[in-house]
C-alpha positions as CSV (number, residue, x, y, z in Angstrom):
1,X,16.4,-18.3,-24.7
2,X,13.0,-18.8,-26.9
3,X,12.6,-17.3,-29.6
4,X,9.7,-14.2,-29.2
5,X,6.6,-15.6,-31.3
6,X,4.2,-13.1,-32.4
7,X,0.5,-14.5,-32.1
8,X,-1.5,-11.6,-32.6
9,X,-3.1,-12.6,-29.4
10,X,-2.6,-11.9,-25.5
11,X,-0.7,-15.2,-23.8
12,X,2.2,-15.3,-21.2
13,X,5.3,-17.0,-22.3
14,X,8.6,-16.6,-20.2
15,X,11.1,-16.5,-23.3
16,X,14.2,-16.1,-20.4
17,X,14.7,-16.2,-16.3
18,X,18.6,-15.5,-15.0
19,X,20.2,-13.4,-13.0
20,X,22.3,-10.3,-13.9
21,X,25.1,-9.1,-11.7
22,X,22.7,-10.1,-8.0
23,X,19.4,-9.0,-9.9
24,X,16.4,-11.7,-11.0
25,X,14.9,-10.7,-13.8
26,X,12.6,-12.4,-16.8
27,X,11.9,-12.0,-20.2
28,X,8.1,-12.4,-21.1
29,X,6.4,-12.7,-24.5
30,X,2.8,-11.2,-24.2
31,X,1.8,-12.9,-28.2
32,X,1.2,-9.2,-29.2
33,X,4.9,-7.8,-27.2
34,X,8.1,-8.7,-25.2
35,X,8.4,-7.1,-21.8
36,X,11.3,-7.6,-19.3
37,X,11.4,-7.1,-15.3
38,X,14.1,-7.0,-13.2
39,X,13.4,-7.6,-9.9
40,X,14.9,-5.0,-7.2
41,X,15.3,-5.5,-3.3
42,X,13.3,-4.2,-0.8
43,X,15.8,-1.2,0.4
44,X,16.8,-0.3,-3.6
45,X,15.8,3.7,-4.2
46,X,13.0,2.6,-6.5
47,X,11.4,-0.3,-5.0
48,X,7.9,0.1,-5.5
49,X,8.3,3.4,-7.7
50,X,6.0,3.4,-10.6
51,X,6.3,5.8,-13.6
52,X,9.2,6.9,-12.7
53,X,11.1,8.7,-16.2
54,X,13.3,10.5,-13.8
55,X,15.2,7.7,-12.7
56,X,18.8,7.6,-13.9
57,X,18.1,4.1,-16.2
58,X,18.5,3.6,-19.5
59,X,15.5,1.7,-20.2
60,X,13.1,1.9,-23.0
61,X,9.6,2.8,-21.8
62,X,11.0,3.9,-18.4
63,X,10.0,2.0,-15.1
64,X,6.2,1.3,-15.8
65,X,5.9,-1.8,-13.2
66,X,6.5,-1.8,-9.3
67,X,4.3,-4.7,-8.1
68,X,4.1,-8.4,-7.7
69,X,5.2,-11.3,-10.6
70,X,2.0,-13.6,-9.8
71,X,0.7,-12.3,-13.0
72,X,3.8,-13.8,-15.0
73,X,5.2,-16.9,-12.2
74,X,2.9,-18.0,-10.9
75,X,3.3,-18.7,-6.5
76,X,6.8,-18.0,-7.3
77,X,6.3,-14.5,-8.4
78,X,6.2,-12.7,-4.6
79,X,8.9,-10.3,-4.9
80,X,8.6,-6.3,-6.4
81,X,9.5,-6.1,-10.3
C-alpha cells in the first residue's frame, strides 16, 4: 500500500486496490483526504443507495457514494461503489 501524502491540493492517487471476502474496493488519496469504496453487486440491498446512515455498517461518514468509479479508474471504473 502507498503511503497517504498530504498535498494541500485536490489530485487522485489510488494508495490500494484488492478484494475483501468477494468485494472490490480501493483506497484513494484526494491530496487534501483518503476516501475508500467498496464496490457492491447489482442485487446487494444498498446498491445504488446514497446517504444512507441507517444502514447497518460501521463505516465512518456513512454510505455517501452510490455511483460509477470513472472518476477514480478510469474505463475500468463501470461498476456501483
Amino acid at each position: 500500500m502507498k503511503e497517504m501524502e498530504y498535498k494541500g491540493k485536490q489530485s487522485i492517487d489510488i494508495l490500494f486496490e484488492g478484494e475483501y471476502e468477494k468485494y472490490h474496493f480501493v483506497i484513494v488519496s484526494y491530496g487534501t483526504h483518503p476516501c475508500a469504496y467498496v464496490e457492491l453487486p447489482k442485487n446487494h440491498p444498498l446498491y445504488g443507495i446514497e446517504d444512507n446512515y441507517d444502514a447497518d455498517i460501521d463505516v465512518h461518514g456513512g454510505i455517501t457514494f452510490a455511483r460509477h468509479l470513472r472518476h477514480v479508474l478510469g474505463e475500468r471504473g463501470d461498476g456501483s461503489i
